[in-house]
C-alpha positions, 0 to 999 in steps of 0.5 A, a space after each residue: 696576085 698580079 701588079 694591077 695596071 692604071 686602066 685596070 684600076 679606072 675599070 674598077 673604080 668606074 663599076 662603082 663602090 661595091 666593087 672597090 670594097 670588094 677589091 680592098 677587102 680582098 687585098 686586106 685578106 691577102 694581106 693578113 693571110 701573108 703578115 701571119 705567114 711571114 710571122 710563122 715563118 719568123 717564130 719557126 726560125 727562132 725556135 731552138 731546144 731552149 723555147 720549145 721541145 726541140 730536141 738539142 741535137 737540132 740546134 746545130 751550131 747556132 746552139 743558144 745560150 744556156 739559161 735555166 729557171 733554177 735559181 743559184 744554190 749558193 753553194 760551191 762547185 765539187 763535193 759539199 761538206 759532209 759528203 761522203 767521198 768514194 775512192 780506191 780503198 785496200 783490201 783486207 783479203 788480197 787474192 795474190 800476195 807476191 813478196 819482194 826480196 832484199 838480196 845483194 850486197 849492201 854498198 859497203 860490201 856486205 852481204 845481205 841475203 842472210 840479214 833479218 827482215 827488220 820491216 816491210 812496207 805493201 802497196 796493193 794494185 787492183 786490176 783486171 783478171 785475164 779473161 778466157 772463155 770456158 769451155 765445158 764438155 757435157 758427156 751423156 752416158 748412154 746403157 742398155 738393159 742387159 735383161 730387157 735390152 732398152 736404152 737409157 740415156 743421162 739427160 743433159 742439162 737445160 742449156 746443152 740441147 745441140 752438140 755446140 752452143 753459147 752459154 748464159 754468161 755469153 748471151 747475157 754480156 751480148 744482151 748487157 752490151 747491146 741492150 744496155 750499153 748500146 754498143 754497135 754489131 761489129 763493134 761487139 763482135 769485135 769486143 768479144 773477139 778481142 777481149 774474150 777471144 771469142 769470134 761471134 758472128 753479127 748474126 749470132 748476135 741477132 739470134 741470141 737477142 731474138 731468144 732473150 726477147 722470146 724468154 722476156 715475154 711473160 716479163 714484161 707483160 708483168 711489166 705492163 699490169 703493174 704500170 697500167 695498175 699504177 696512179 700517175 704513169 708517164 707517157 711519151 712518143 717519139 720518132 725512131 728510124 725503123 729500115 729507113 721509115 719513122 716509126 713511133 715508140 711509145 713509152 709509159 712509165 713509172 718511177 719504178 717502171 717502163 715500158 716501150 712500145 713500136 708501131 708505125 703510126 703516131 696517135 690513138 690507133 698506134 696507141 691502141 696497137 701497143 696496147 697499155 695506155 688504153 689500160 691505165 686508170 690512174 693519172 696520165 702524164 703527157 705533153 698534150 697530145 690530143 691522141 691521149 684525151 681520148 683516153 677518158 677512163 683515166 685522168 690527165 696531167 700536163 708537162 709543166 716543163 713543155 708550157 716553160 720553153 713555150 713560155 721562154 719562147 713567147 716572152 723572149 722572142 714575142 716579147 709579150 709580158 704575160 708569158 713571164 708572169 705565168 712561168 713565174 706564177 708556175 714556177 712559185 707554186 712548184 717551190 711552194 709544194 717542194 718547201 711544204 713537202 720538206 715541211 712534211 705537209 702533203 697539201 697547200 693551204 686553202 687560200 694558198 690554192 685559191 691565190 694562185 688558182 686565181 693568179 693564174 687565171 688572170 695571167 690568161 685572161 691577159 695572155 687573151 687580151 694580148 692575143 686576141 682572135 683575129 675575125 674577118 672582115 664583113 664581106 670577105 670570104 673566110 678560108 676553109 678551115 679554122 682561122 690560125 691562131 698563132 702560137 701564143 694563142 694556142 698556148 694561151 688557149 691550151 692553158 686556159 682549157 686545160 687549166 686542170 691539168 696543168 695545175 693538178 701537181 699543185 691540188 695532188 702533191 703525187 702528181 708531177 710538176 712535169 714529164 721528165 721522167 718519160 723523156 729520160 726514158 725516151 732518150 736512151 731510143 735516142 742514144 742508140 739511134 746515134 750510136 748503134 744506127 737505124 733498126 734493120 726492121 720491124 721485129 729488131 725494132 721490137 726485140 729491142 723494145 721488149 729487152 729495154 723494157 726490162 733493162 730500164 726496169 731493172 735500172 730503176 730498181 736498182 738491181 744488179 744489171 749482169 745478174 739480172 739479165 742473166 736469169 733471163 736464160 736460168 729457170 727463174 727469171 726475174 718477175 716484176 710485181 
């Protein structure tokens, strides 16, 4: 809005009170509208990975000081006593033995070669075999029938179907290395050349993960039905770069368990696309997304580890009092459950329940009182849309409304206290964006999706992770019940 002018102002006071009030309303309108910006602005620019769910990377160099609501154990940094220690131990079966000689003669002259060895002492070095890449020849014989004069030809074997190829070993180090460890194309290809000499070109690379993509589908499709059958499953999503565009990769996970998904949009219709949260009956474990409330044949359980930093953020940066009652009534039920649990108990009491049901009810009643919908003035016209909040607001509102699932961890002990378990299983997307670059395009993007579905699982189960990805390329892969 423009400076008003001295003649302008007596034009309008001299149309009469009306049109002043109009005039003071409007600016007073203008005024809010611009404090709540500015305070958007402000908040937006305090946020870090420690308040909100910013990942930490984006802190930059304004990194904040770590803090955690943890409290000290008392005990001492390193091993604890008791602990078990691992360290390089000797073999009993050594598969080389080299005996060194006492030879020469002694200082005084004599000759020793012919002395009686009186003693001996061994030390053991472990290291690493020369590795050569193994080449087998299959040869097919190949007779005819000297009365009939029909041909017969040895068959060859599953994985000799062209005249040369890569064995499973091979593609399952490729598939180790690339989908496991995350290692970048030409810094595989140079791997292999160089530790196994064996030259493999970045597009080989491509067809031997595509194949091991292709054999993993009946896999982790068993995958999906054991997590959809699951009572508490994770969910997540989070932005990958596929060919330059973001995308998003769904997760949904159990402890024992994950599944990775990619499509181009973010809420209920990219949900719907992978196709395995619509699927889940249980319990769903989320950070709020109101995609996930659509989704009513399941039940709903909040990340608690989200409503902490928005929490920090709201007591440290607004200063508002009732944001550190409320992390430390949530924080006092988780450790309330951790020590019933130790106890062997699988529910709290019923007064202890209703205490802090009713605790935390009125630490968001004074989160209301403190933040207090802001309404317009009679006489102004209201902006289209809903009126902002602010942040505080939303929080208090979203704990509020969603009171049940934000404290279902505390009435079901099987439930969580937050989502952990899901952002672990989104931050490996994470690593491989950093360290290995953007997926080229869509169907790389899926390939590793459905290779990392199985390498997670794998993980979490504790298996042999080489042995594993090998019977992807054997005639009994590896089924997930």
């Amino acid at each position: 809005m423009k400076p008003i002018t001295r003649e302008e102002f007596g034009t309008i006071y001299r149309a009469g009170e009306d049109v002043v009030f109009s005039l003071i309303c409007k600016l007073i309108d203008e005024n809010t509208q611009l404090r709540l910006r500015i305070e958007i602005l402000e908040n937006r620019l305090s946020l870090n990975s420690h308040n909100s769910s910013k990942p930490p990377s984006s802190d930059g160099y304004q990194k904040p000081n770590p803090k955690s609501l943890r409290k000290r154990s008392g005990r001492k940094p390193g091993g604890q006593v008791g602990h078990e220690g691992h360290t390089l131990g000797r073999s009993d079966n050594p598969d080389h033995v080299q005996r060194h000689r006492v030879g020469g003669n002694c200082g005084c002259g004599h000759n020793l070669n012919n002395e009686k060895v009186q003693n001996t002492e061994s030390r053991q070095v472990f290291d690493l075999p020369s590795i050569k890449i193994e080449i087998t020849e299959h040869i097919a014989e190949i007779k005819i029938c000297s009365k009939c004069g029909r041909t017969h030809k040895a068959k060859f074997p599953d994985d000799a179907i062209v005249g040369v190829q890569y064995g499973a070993k091979i593609k399952a180090a490729v598939i180790y290395l690339r989908g496991y460890q995350l290692l970048p194309y030409q810094r595989l290809a140079e791997l292999f050349k160089e530790l196994f000499g064996c030259a493999i070109s970045e597009g080989t690379l491509d067809t031997i993960l595509r194949d091991g993509s292709r054999r993993l589908a009946d896999t982790v499709a068993g995958i999906a039905r054991h997590i959809t059958a699951s009572n508490i499953v994770h969910c997540d999503e989070t932005g990958v770069s596929v060919n330059g565009e973001l995308q998003w990769l769904h997760i949904a996970g159990t402890l024992d368990a994950t599944y990775y998904g990619i499509d181009e949009r973010r809420g209920f219709e990219g949900m719907n696309a992978v196709g395995i949260v619509p699927d889940i009956r249980g319990r769903m474990i989320h950070d709020g997304l109101p995609a996930y409330y659509q989704y009513t044949e399941c039940s709903h359980g909040l990340c608690n580890a989200h409503h902490l930093r928005e929490l920090v953020f709201v007591d440290e940066q607004l200063k508002q009092p009732w944001a550190k009652d409320m992390i430390g009534c949530l924080v006092k039920i988780k450790n309330k459950i951790k020590k019933a649990k130790d106890q062997g108990k699988v529910n709290l009491s019923p007064w202890q329940e209703t205490y802090y049901a009713n605790r935390y009810e009125l630490i968001v009643e004074e989160g209301k009182q403190t933040n207090p919908l802001k309404e317009s003035l009679d006489g102004i016209k209201k902006a289209r849309g809903r009126p902002a909040r602010g942040k505080a607001r939303c929080l208090v509102d979203r704990l509020d409304v969603r009171r049940k699932e934000a404290l279902a961890f505390m009435y079901d002990f099987d439930v969580p206290f937050d989502n952990n378990l899901a952002e672990r299983d989104g931050r490996m997307a994470k690593v491989q964006q950093k360290i290995s670059g953007t997926f080229r395009n869509a169907e790389m993007a899926k390939v590793f999706c459905r290779i990392r579905s199985f390498i997670s699982t794998v993980r979490k189960r504790a298996l042999n992770m080489l042995e594993s990805i090998e019977t992807i390329f054997s005639d009994a892969p590896l089924a997930f019940r």
